[in-house]
N, C-alpha and C positions, 0 to 999 in steps of 0.2 A: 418510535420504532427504531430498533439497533438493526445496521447492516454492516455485514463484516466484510470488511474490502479481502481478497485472500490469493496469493501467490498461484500466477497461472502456469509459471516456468521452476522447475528446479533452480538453484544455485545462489549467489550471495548477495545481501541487501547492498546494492552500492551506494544508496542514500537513498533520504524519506526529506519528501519535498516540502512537506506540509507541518503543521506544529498544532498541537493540542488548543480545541478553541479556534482554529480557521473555519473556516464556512468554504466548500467547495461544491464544486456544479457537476453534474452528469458529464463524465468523458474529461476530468481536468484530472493531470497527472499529480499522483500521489507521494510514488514512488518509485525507484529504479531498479532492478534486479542484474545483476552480471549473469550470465548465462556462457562457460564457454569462450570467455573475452566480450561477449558482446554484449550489448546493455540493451533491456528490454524494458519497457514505461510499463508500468501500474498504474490505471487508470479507477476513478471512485466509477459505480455504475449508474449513483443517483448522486441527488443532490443533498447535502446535509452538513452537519458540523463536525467536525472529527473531534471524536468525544475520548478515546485514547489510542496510544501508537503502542503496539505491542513486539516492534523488533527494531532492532538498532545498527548501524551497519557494521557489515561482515557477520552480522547472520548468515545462519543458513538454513534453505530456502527448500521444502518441498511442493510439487501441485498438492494446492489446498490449503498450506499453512497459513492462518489467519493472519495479518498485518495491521490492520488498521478497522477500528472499528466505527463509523458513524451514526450521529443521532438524526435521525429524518425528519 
């Protein structure tokens, strides 16, 4: 099963913590978003393999926009 991790804040990718093929846990950060100057954690919501990273930094970042997609 595919879940897509997806941006809860507006504004720019400031880095993606994780690499294609990690294995990550419910609540381990993914990714970082700037927001405004400030940096907000992207967190996965379950446990699984990040199966592909769909944004690279200095994206830009709406609520919603998909990120990162895991294999469960």
């Amino acid at each position: 099963m595919e879940i897509t991790v997806k941006a809860h804040m507006p504004g720019l990718v400031a880095r993606v913590v994780v690499n294609e093929g990690d294995k990550v846990t419910a609540g381990q950060e993914v990714a970082v978003i700037n927001c405004m100057k400030t940096e907000i954690q992207v967190f996965a919501e379950s446990d699984g393999v990040v199966k592909s990273i769909l944004v690279k930094e200095w994206d830009e970042m709406e609520i919603g926009s998909p990120m990162i997609i895991l294999e469960a």
